[in-house]
N, C-alpha and C positions, 0 to 999 in steps of 0.2 A: 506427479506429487500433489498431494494434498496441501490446502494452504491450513494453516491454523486459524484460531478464531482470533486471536491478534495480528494477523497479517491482512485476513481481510476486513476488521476496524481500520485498521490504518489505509487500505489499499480503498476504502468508502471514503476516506477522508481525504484521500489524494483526489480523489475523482471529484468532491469538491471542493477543492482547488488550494488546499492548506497548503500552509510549507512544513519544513521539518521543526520548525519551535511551533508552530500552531496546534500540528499535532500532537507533539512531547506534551504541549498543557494540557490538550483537551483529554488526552490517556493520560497522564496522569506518569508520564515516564519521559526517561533523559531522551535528549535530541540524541545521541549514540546508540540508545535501543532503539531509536524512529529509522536512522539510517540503516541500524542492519534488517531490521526488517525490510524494508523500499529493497538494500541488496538481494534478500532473500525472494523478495514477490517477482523482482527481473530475472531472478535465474527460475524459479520452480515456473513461471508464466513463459518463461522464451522470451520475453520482451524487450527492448533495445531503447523504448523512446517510454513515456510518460503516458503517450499515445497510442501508443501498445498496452500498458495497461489497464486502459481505461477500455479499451475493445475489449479485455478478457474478462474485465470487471461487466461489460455490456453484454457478451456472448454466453458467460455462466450465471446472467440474472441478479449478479451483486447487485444492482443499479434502477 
């Protein structure tokens, strides 16, 4: 699966090191749309940890 272009803003902004209210301000969206996306990038990524997605975000050049 394809990530959208708001999944990987957010999935750049995990990788430096926001939480979910850091991010909600910096996009400009509720902490409820921050967390479905994080759920959505774990499942379309296969990832389990934080640091999982930070390898996927490092292996497809996000980073």
């Amino acid at each position: 699966m394809e990530l959208t272009h708001r999944e990987i803003e957010v999935l750049k902004l995990i990788v430096k090191e926001l939480n979910c209210k850091q991010i909600a301000e910096e996009l400009h969206i509720s902490i409820h749309t921050v967390q479905s996306h994080r759920k959505n990038l774990y499942k379309k990524t296969k990832s389990k940890t934080i640091i999982g997605l930070v390898n996927y975000a490092h292996t497809q050049k996000l980073i």
